[in-house]
LOTI-179342 format. One record per residue (C-alpha): residue in one letter; x, y, z. Coordinates in Angstrom, 2 decimals, always signed. Each point is the difference from the previous one (the first is absolute). Layout:
[pt A; [X; Y; Z]]
...
//
This chain:
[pt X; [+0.00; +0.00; +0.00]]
[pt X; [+3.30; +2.47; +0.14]]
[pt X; [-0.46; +0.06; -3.76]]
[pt X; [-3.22; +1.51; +0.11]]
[pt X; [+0.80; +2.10; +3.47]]
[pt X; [+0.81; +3.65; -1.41]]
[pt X; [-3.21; +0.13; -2.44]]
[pt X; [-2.54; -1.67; +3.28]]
[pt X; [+1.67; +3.11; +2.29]]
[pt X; [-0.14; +2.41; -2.29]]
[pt X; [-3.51; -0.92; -0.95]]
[pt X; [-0.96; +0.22; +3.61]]
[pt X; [+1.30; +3.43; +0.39]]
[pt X; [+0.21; +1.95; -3.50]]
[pt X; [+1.11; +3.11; +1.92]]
[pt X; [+2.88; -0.06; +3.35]]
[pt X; [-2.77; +2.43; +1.68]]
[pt X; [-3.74; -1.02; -0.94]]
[pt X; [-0.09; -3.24; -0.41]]
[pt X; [+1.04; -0.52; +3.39]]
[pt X; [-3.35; +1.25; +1.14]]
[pt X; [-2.07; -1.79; -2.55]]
[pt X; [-1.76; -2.85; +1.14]]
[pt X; [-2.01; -0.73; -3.42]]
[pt X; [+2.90; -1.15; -1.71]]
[pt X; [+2.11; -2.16; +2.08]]
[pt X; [-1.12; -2.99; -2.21]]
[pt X; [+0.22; +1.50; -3.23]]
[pt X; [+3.11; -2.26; -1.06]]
[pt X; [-1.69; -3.64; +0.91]]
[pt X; [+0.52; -1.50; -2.68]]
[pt X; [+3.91; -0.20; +0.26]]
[pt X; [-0.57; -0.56; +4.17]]
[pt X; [-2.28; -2.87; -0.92]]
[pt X; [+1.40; -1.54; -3.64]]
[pt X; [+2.02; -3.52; +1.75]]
[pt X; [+0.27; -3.08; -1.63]]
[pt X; [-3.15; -1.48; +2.21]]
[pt X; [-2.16; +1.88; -2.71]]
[pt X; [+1.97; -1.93; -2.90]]
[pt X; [-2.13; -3.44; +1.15]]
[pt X; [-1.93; -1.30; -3.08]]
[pt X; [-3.50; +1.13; +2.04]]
[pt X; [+0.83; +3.25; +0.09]]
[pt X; [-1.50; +1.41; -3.40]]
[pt X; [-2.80; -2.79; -0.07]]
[pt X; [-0.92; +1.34; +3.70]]
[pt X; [+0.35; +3.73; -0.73]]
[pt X; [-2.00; -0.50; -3.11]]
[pt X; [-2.67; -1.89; +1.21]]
[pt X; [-0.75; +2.71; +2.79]]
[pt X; [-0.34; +2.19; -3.01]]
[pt X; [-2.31; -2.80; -1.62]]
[pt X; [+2.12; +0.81; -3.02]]
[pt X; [-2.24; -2.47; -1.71]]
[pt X; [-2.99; +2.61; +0.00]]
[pt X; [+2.12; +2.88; -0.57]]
[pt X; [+1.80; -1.55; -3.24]]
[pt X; [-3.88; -0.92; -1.69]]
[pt X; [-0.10; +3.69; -0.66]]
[pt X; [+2.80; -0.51; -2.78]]
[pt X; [+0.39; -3.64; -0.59]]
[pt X; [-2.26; +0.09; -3.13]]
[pt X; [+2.74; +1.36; -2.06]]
[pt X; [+1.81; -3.27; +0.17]]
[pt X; [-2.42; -2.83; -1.17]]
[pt X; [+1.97; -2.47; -1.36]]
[pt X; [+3.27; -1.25; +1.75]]
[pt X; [+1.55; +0.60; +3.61]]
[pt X; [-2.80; +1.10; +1.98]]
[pt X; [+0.82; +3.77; +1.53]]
[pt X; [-0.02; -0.49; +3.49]]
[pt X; [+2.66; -2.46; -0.26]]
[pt X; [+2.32; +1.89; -1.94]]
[pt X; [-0.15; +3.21; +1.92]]
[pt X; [+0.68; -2.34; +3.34]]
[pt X; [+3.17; -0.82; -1.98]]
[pt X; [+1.18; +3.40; -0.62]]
[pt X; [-1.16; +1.13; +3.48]]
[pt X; [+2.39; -2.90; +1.69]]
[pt X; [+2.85; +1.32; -1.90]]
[pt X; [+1.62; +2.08; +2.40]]
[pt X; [-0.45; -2.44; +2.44]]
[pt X; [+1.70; -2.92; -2.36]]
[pt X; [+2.86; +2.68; -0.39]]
[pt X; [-0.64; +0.18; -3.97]]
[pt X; [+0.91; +3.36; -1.22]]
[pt X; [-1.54; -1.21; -3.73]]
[pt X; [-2.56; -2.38; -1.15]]
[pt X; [+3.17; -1.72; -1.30]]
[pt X; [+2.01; -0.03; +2.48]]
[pt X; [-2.77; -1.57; +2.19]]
[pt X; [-1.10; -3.03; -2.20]]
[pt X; [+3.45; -0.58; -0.16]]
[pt X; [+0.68; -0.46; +3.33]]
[pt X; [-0.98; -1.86; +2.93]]
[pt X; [-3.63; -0.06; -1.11]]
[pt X; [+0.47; -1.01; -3.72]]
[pt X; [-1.01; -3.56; +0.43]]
[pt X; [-3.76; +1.03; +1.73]]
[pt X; [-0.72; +2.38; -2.87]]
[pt X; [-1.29; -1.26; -3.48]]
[pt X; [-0.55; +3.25; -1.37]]
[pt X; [+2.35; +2.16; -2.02]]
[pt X; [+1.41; +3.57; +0.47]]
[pt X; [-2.24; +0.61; -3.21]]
[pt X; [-3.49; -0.45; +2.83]]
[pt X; [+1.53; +2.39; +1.81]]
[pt X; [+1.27; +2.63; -2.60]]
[pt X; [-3.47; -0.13; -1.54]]
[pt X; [-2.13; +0.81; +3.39]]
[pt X; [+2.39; +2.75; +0.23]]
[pt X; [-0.49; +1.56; -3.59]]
[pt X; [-3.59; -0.51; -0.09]]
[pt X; [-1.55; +3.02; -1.35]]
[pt X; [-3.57; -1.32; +1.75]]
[pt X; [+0.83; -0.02; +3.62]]
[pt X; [-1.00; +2.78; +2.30]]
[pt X; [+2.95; +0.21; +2.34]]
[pt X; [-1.22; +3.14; +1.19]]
[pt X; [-3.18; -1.72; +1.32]]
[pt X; [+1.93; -3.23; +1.46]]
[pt X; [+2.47; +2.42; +2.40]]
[pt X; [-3.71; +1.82; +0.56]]
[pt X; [-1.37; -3.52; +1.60]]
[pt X; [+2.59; -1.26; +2.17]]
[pt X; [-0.03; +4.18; +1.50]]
[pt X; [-3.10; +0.04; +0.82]]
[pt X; [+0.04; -4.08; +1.23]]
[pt X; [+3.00; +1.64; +2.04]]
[pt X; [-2.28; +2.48; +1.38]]
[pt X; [-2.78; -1.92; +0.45]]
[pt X; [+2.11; -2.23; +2.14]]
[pt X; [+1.40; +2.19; +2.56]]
[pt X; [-3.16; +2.13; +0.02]]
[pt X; [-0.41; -0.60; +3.50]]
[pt X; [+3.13; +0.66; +1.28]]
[pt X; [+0.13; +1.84; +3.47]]
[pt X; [+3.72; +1.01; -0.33]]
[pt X; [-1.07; +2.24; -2.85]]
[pt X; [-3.40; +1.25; +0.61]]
[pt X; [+1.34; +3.05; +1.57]]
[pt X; [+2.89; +1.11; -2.52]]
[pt X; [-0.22; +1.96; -2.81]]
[pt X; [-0.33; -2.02; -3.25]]
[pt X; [+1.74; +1.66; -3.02]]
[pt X; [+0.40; -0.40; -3.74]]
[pt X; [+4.07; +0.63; -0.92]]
[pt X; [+1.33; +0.79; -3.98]]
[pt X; [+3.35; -0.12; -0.76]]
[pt X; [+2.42; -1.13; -3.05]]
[pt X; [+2.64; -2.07; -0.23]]
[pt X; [+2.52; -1.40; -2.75]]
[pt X; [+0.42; -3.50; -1.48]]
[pt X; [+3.11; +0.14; -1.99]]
[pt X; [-0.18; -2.56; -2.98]]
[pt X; [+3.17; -1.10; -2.10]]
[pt X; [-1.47; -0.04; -3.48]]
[pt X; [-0.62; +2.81; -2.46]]
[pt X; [-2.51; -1.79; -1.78]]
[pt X; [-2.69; -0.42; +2.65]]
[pt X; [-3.10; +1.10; -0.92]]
[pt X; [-0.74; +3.78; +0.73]]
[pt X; [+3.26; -0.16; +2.09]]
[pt X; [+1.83; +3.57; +0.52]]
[pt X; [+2.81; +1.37; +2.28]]
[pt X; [-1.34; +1.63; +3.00]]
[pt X; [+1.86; +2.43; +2.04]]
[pt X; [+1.09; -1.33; +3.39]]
[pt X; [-0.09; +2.68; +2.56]]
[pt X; [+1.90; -2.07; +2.53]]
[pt X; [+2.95; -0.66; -2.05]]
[pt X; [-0.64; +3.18; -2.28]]
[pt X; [-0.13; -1.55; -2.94]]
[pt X; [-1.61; -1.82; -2.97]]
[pt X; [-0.28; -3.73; +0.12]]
[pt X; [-2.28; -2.34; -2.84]]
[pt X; [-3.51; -0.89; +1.74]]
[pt X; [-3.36; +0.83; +0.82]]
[pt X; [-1.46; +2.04; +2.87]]
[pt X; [-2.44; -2.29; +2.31]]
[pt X; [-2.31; +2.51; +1.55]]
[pt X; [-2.06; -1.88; +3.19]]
[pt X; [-2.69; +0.57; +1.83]]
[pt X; [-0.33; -1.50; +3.52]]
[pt X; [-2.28; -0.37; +2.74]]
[pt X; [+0.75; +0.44; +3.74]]
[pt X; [-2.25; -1.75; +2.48]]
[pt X; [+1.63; +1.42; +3.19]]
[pt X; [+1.63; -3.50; +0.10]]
[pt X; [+1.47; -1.29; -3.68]]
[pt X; [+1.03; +1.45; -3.26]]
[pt X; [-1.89; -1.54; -3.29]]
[pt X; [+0.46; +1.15; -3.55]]
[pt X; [-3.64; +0.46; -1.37]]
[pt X; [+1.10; +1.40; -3.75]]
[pt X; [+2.59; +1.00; -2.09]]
[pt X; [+1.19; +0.99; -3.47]]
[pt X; [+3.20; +0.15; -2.20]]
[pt X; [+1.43; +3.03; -1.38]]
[pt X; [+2.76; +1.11; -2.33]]
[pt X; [+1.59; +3.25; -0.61]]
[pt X; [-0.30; +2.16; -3.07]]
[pt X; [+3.32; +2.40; +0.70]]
[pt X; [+0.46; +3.35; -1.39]]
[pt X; [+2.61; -0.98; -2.65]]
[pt X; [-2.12; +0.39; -3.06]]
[pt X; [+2.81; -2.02; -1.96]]
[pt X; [-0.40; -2.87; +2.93]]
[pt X; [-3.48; -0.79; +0.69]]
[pt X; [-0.04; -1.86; +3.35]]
[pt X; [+3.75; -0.16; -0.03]]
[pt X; [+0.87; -1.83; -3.11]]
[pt X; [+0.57; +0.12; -3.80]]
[pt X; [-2.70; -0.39; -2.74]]
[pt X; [+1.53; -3.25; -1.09]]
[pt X; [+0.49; -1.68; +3.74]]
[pt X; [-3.88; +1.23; +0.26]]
[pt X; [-0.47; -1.67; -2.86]]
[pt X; [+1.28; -3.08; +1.14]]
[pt X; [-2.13; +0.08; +3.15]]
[pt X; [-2.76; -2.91; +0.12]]
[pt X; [-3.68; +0.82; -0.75]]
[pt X; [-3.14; -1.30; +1.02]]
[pt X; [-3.24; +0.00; -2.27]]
[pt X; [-2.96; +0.54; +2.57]]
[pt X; [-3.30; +0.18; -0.74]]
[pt X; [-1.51; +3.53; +0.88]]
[pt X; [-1.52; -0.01; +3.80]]
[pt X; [+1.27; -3.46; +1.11]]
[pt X; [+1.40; -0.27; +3.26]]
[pt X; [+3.55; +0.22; -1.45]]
[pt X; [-0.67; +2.94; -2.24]]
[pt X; [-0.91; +2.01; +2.79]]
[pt X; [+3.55; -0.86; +2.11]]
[pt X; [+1.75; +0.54; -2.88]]
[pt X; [-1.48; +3.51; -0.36]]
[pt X; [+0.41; +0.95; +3.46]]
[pt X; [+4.47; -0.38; -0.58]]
[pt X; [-0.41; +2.97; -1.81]]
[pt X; [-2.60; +1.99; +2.38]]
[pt X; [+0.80; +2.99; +2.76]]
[pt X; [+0.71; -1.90; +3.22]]
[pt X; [-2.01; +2.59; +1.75]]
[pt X; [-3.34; -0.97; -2.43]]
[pt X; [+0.94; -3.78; +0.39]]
[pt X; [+0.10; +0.84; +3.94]]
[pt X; [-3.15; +1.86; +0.12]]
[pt X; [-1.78; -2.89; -1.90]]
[pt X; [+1.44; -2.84; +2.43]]
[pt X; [-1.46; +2.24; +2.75]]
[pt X; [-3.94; +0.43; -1.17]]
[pt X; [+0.22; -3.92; -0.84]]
[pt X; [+1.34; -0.74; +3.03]]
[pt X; [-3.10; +2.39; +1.77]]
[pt X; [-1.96; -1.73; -2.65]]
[pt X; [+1.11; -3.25; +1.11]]
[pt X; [-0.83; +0.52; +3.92]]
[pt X; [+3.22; +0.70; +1.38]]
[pt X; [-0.48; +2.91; +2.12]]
[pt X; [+2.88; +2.02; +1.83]]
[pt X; [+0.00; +3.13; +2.57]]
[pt X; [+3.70; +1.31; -2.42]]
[pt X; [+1.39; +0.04; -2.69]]
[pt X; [+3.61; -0.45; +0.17]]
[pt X; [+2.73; +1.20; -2.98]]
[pt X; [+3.40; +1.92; -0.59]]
[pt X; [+0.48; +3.00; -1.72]]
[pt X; [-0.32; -1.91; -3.08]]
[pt X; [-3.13; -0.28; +0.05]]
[pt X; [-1.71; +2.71; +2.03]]
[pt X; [-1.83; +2.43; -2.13]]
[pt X; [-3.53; +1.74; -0.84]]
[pt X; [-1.46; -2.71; -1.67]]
[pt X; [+0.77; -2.47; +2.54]]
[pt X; [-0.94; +2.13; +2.79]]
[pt X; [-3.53; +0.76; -2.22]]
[pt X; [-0.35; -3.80; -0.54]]
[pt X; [+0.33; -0.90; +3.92]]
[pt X; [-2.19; +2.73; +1.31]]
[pt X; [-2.23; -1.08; -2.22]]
[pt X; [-1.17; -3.45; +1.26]]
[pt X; [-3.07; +0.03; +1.33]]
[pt X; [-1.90; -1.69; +3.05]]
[pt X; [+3.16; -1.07; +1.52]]
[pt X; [+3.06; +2.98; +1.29]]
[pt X; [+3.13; -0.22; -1.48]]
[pt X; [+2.86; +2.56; +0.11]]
[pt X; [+3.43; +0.26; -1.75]]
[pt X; [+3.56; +0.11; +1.46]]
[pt X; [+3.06; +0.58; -2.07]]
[pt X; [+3.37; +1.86; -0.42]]
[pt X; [-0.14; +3.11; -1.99]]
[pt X; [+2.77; +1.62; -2.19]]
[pt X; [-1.96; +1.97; -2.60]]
[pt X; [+1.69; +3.61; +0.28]]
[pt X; [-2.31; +1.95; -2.19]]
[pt X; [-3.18; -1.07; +1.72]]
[pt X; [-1.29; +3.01; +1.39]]
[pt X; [-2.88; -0.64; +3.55]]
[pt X; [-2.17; +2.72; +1.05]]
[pt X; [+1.38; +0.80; +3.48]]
[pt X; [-1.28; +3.09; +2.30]]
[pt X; [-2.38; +1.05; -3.60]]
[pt X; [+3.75; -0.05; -1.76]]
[pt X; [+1.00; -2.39; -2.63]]
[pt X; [+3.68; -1.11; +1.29]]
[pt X; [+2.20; -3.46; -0.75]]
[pt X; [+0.78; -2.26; +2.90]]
[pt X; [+3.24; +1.60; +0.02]]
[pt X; [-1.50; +3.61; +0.39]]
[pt X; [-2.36; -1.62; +2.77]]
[pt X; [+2.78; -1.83; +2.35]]
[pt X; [+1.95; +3.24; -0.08]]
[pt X; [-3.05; +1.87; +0.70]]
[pt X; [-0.75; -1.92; +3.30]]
[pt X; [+3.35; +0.86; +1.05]]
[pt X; [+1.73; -2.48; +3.03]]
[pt X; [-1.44; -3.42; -0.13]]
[pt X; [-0.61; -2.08; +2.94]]
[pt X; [+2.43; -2.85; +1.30]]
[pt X; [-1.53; -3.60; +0.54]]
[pt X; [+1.69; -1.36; +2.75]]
[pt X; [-1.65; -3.41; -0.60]]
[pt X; [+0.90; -0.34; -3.51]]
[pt X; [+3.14; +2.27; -0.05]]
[pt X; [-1.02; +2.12; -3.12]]
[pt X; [-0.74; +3.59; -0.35]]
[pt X; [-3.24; +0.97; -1.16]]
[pt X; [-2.93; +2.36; -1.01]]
[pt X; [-3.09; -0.14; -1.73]]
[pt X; [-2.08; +1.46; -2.24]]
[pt X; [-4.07; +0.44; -0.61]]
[pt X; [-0.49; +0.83; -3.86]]
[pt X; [-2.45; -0.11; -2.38]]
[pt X; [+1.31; -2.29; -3.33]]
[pt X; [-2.69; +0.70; -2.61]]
[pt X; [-2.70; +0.90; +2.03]]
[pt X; [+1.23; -3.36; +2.13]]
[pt X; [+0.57; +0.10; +3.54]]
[pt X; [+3.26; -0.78; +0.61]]
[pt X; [+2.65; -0.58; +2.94]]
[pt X; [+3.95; +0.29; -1.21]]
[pt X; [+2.49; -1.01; +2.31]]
[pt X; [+3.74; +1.00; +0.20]]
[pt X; [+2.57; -2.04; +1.66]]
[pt X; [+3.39; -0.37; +0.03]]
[pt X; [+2.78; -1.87; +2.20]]
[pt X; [+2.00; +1.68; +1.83]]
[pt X; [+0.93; +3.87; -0.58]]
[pt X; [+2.16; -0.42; -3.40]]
[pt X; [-2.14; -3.17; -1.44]]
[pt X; [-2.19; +0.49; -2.91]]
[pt X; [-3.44; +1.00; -0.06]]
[pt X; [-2.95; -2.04; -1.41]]
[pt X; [-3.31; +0.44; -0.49]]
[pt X; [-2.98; -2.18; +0.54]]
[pt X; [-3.29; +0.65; -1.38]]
[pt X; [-3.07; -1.09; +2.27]]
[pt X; [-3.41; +0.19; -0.96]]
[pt X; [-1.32; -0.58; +3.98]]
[pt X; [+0.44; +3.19; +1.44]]
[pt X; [-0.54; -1.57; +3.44]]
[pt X; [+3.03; -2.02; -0.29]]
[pt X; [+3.01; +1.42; +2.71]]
[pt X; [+3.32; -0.51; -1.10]]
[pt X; [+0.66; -2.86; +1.88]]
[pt X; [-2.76; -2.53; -1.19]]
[pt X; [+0.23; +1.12; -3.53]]
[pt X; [+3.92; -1.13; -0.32]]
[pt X; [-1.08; -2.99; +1.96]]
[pt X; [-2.42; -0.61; -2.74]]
[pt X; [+2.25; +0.83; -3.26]]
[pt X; [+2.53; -2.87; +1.57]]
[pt X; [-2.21; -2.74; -0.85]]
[pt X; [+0.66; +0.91; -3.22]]
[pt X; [+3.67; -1.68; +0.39]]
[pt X; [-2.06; -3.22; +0.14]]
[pt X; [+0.17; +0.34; -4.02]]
[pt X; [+3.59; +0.64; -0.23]]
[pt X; [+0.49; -3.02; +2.03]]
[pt X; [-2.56; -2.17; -2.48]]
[pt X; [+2.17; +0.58; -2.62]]
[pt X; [+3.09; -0.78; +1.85]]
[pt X; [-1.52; -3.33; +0.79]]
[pt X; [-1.54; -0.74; -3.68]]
[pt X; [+3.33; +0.29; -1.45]]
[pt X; [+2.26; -1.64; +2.63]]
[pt X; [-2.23; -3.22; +1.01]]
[pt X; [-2.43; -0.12; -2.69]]
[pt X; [+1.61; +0.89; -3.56]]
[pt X; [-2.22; +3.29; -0.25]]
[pt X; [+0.88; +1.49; -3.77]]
[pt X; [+2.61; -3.02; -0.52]]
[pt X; [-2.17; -0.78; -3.08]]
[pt X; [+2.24; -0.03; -3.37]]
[pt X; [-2.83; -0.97; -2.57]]
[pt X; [-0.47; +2.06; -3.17]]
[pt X; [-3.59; +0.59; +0.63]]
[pt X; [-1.77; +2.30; +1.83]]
[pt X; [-2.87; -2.37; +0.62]]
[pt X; [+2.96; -2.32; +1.90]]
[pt X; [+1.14; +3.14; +2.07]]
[pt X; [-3.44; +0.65; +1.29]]
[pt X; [-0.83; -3.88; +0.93]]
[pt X; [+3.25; -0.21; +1.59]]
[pt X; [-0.17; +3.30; +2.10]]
[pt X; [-3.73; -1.24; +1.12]]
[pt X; [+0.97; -3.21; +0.93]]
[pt X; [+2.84; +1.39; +2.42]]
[pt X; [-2.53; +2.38; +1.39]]
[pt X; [-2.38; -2.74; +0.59]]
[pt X; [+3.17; -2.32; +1.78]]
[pt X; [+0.78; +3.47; +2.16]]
[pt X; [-4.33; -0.18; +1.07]]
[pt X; [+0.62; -3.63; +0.67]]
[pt X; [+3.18; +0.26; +2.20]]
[pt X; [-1.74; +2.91; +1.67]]
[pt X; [-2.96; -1.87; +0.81]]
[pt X; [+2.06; -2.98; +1.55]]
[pt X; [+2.27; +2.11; +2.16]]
[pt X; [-2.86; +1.74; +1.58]]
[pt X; [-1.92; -2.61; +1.15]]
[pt X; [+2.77; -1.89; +1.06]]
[pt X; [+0.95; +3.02; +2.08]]
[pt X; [-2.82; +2.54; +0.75]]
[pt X; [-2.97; -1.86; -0.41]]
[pt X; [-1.83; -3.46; -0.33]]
[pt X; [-2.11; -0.50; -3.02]]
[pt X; [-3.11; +0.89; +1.63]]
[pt X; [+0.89; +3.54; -0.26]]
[pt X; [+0.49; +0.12; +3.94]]
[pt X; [+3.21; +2.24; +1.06]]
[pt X; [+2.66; -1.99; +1.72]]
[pt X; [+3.46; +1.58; +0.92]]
[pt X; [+2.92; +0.48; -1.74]]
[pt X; [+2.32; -3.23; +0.14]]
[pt X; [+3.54; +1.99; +0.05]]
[pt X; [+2.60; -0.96; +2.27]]
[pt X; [+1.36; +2.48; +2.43]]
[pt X; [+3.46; -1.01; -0.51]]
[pt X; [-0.28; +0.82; -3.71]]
[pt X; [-1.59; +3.41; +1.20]]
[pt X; [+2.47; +0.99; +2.05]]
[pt X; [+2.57; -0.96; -2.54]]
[pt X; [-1.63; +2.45; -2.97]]
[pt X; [-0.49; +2.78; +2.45]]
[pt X; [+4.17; -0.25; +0.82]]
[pt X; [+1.06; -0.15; -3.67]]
[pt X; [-2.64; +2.48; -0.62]]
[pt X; [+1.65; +2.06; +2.28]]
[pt X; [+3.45; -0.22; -1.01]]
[pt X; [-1.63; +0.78; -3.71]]
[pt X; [-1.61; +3.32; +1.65]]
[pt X; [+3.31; +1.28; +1.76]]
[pt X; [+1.76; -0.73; -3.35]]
[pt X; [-2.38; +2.43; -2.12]]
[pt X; [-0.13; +2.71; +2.52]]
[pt X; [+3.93; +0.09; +0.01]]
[pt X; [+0.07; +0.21; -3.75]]
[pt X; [-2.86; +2.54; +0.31]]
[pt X; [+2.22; +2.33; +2.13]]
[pt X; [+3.21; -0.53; -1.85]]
[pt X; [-1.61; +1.02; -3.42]]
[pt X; [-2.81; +2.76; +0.69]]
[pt X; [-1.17; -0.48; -3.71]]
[pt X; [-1.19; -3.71; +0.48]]
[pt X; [-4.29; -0.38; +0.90]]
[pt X; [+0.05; -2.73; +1.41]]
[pt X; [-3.11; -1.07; -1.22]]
[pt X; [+1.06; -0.44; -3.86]]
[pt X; [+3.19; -1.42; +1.21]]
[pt X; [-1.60; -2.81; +1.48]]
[pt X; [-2.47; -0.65; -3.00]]
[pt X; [+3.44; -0.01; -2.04]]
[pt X; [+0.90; -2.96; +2.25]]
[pt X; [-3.23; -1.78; -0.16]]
[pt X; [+0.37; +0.16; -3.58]]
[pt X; [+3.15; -0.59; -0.66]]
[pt X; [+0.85; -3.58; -0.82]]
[pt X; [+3.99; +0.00; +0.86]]
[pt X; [-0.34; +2.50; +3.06]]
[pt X; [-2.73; -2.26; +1.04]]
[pt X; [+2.64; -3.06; -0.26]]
[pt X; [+2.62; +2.11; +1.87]]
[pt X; [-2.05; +0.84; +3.05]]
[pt X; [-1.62; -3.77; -0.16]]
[pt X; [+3.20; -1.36; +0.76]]
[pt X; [+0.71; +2.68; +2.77]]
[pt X; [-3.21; -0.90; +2.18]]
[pt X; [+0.38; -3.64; -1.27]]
[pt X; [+2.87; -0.34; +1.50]]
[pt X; [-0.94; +1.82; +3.42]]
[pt X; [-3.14; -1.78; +0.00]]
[pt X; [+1.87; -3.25; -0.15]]
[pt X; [+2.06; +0.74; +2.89]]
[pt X; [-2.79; +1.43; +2.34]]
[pt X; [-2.02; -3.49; -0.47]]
[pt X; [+3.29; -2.02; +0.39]]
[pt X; [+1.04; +1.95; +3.11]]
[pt X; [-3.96; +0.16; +1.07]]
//
């Protein structure tokens, strides 16, 4: 578990200062706590599946394969994978399981290309089985339920993937060949679930370059023929849609759909009027927005004045000091097209950077709405998880059609995992709230190394005034070799706490 140590702490506590005080997310990184080789026994998917009653769930879309493998069994297949260690449909009847499987990687390719299947629909079902499951939950009756949005990258190796394009990476700064994934997730107050998703590519500015390469490598790309308003046509259209619109419209489906949240949750990607219009405007159920701001031009109507944030935080002059939290602060009530809207300023520590968060619940203090916005870390984490244990955006196939299957069927294995940690450790599958099975001794040992992690940072923070603290840790998180470095640093000191222990 050293391996996985760094990413679990950091998880836990996304910032050296708040996340100490934030009990809502002290799980948010189960799947790593909870992924041991007990959960490799053969039961495990046939058991998880079967609380799911996959066999309903998989009616809705089985009548696009009539003749052959039936459905159910090949998507139990390429659900196990992970848990076979298969990286590839190859690779796996290959190996240790080659002699149980009759079918060929040609079953599997064509479920995955089929223009006919509504994946959208399938990662719909086992959602709302998810939350129809833990419905009755106790632990998280009394916690704010959220929906989160936030991108991510899944670098591919080949140029001629279908509508593949090079994205810019703002972590390493620059372009790699890929596709954006931008997710949509529900918080419960307990677990993390991905309800929807689509794949994006980037047009560029070079005229000369359309989404990074030349007319004759764009040439050479694969192609599709889809018949106008299937399920595929539409997922193909959506690579080369605003994120923003492709947000919005996850959002009203997701209303649409029943899942209903007290925030919104989002970075300064994402937060903008149309969002803000598109969340205020649910009806019969409250919902507000939460999200970074960094628009400069923007102007709010402050004191019967027009001003930007900027104008505004100088306006209200010396900001406040939040002992519990250690940042400074102040805040704002402004009007945002005729909007009521609360804009909070924060900083850490005198020379750190300001940001600015954009809250549509002008009740909110500054406390409770940063302990609300760190549940969006829960996403972060997701990804961090899909990629490391589950293969998320390891797909290589030339089509599209085979990048969507792929990413829904490692969204539907993260819902599965989910499902099993948290009954095995919050609650029994009644829906009745039982406690958290951690040890203490593992407690006490994350709070130390934690520790030593938070003295680190503040020195570094002192030595170099420049630093925030808070994008320097993200840059960690993120950061596949740093996150290697510091894994062996805490691996090592957790190893000889629990030999000395």
């Amino acid at each position: 578990m050293a391996k996985y140590l760094i990413i679990s702490i950091l998880a836990k506590f996304p910032n050296t200062n708040t996340m100490l005080h934030c009990k809502d997310i002290n799980k948010i990184s189960e799947l790593k706590n909870g992924f041991t080789h007990r959960w490799l026994e053969p039961d495990f998917i046939s058991s998880s599946l079967k609380c799911f009653t996959f066999s309903n769930l998989c009616k809705v879309v089985s009548e696009v394969k009539i003749k052959g493998y039936r459905f159910e069994w090949i998507m139990t297949i390429l659900l196990s994978m992970p848990f076979l260690d298969a990286k590839t449909v190859n690779s796996m009847l290959n190996g240790c399981i080659q002699h149980q499987i009759v079918a060929g990687k040609d079953t599997f390719y064509r479920i995955k290309n089929n223009q006919s299947i509504c994946w959208r629909m399938l990662l719909w079902l086992f959602a709302a089985k998810h939350k129809a499951l833990t419905a009755n939950c106790l632990e998280s009756s009394d916690r704010p339920k959220c929906m989160i949005f936030d991108d991510t990258i899944l670098t591919k190796t080949g140029k001629n993937i279908e509508k593949v394009s090079r994205v810019f990476d703002h972590v390493t700064q620059r372009y790699v060949i890929g596709f954006k994934l931008l997710l949509m997730g529900y918080w419960d107050g307990v677990s993390f679930i991905p309800l929807d998703f689509s794949i994006h590519r980037e047009r560029g500015q070079n005229k000369e370059k359309p989404f990074g390469f030349k007319a004759k490598e764009l040439k050479k790309q694969h192609k599709t023929k889809r018949q106008s308003g299937s399920f595929s046509d539409e997922r193909a259209r959506e690579a080369d849609m605003s994120k923003i619109d492709s947000a919005i419209k996850m959002f009203r489906r997701a209303v649409s759909q029943g899942f209903m949240v007290d925030y919104v949750l989002m970075d300064s990607w994402f937060t903008c009027e149309a969002f803000v219009d598109a969340v205020l405007s649910v009806k019969k159920h409250t919902v507000h927005l939460i999200g970074m701001y960094k628009i400069a031009k923007t102007k709010f109507l402050y004191n019967d004045e027009l001003y930007t944030h900027k104008q505004i935080r100088n306006l209200k002059g010396k900001p406040k000091r939040c002992r519990k939290l250690g940042f400074y602060y102040t805040e704002a009530l402004v009007s945002f097209k005729g909007k009521p809207i609360k804009l909070f300023f924060s900083k850490q520590g005198k020379n750190g950077k300001w940001k600015v968060f954009l809250c549509t619940d002008i009740k909110l203090s500054f406390i409770k709405m940063i302990e609300i916005y760190q549940i969006r870390w829960t996403i972060e984490v997701a990804f961090k998880e899909g990629k490391q244990l589950l293969g998320l955006g390891r797909c290589q196939s030339n089509s599209f059609d085979a990048q969507i299957a792929d990413t829904t069927i490692t969204m539907i294995q993260h819902i599965l995992l989910t499902m099993r940690y948290r009954v095995e450790y919050y609650e029994s599958m009644v829906g009745l709230f039982s406690n958290v099975k951690e040890a203490a001794v593992k407690q006490r040992l994350d709070q130390r190394l934690w520790g030593l992690f938070i003295e680190l940072m503040q020195i570094i923070v002192v030595l170099f005034e420049d630093i925030d603290e808070q994008e320097l840790l993200e840059k960690i998180f993120q950061n596949e070799k740093v996150n290697q470095m510091v894994n062996h640093i805490l691996g090592s000191e957790s190893s000889q706490t629990e030999n000395a222990a």
